[in-house]
N, C-alpha and C positions, 0 to 999 in steps of 0.2 A: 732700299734701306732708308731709313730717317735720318736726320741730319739735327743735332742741339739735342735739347732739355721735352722729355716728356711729363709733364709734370702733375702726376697721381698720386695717390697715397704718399710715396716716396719718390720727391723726382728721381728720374736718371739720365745718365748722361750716355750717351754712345761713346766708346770708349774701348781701343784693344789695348787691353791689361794682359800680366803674363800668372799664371795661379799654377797650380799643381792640386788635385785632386783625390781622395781616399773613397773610392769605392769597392766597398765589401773586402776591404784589406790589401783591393789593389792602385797602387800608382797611377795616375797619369800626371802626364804635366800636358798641360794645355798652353802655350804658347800664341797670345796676338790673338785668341779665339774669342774672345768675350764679345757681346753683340753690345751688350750697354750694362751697368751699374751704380744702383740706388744704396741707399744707407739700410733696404732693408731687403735686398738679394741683388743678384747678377741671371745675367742672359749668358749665357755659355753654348758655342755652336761643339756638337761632336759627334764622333763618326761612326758610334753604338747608339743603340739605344739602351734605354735606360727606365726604371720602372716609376711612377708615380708613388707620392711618398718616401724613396728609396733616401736613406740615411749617407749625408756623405761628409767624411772632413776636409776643409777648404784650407789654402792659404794664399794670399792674393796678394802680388808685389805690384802697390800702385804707385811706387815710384816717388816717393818724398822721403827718401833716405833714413828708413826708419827700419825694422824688421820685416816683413812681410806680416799681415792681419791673418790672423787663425781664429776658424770660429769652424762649429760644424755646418750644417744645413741639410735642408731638404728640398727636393726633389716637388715643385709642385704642379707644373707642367712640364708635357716633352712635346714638339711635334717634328714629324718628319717632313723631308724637304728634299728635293733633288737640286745640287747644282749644275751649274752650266759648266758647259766645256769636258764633261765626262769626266768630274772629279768621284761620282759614285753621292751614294746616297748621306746627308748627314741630318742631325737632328740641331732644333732648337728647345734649349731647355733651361728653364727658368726655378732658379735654387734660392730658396727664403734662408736669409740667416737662421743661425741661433747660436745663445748664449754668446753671441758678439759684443763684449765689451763696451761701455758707455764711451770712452777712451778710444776705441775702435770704430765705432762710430762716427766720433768725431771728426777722428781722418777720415773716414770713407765723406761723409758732410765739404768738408775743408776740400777732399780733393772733387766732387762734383762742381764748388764753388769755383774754384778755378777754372774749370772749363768754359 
């Protein structure tokens, strides 16, 4: 794993954030799972897979005592991955915002800067 600021298109920061997920109408809450997050998606580790393109709505509590940020996204890599220790297989997958608020933005901007 990486350590600091990747810095592409949209830096990001490594970073476990707590989100909850809307896939295909079902819940998850993903808990401390994020790999890292930009102002223009998140790395999310989990324990399905999941399909390329696949539409999902997001809401991501990054902890500056505001609401949690809701925006949907998409699905634009997945890959799979084995951990160690015989946790079972899980994936890494990386979700592009969308219609994420300028405002939203912001914070997500505001809180990479902090790190």
């Amino acid at each position: 794993m990486w350590e600091g600021i990747n810095w592409r298109k949209f830096p990001r920061v490594q970073s476990k954030i707590e989100m909850d997920m809307l896939f295909n109408g079902n819940l998850e809450h993903v808990t401390k799972c994020t790999e890292n997050v930009g102002c223009g998606g998140v790395c999310v580790i989990l324990d399905k897979a999941v399909n390329k393109f696949e539409k999902v709505s997001l809401k991501l509590d990054i902890d500056d005592d505001q609401p949690p940020i809701a925006c949907d996204g998409r699905v634009v890599w997945a890959v799979k991955k084995s951990e160690p220790r015989g946790k079972g297989l899980t994936y890494d997958v990386g979700i592009d915002f969308l219609n994420c608020t300028s405002a939203d933005r912001e914070r997500i901007e505001q809180f990479i800067t902090n790190r």
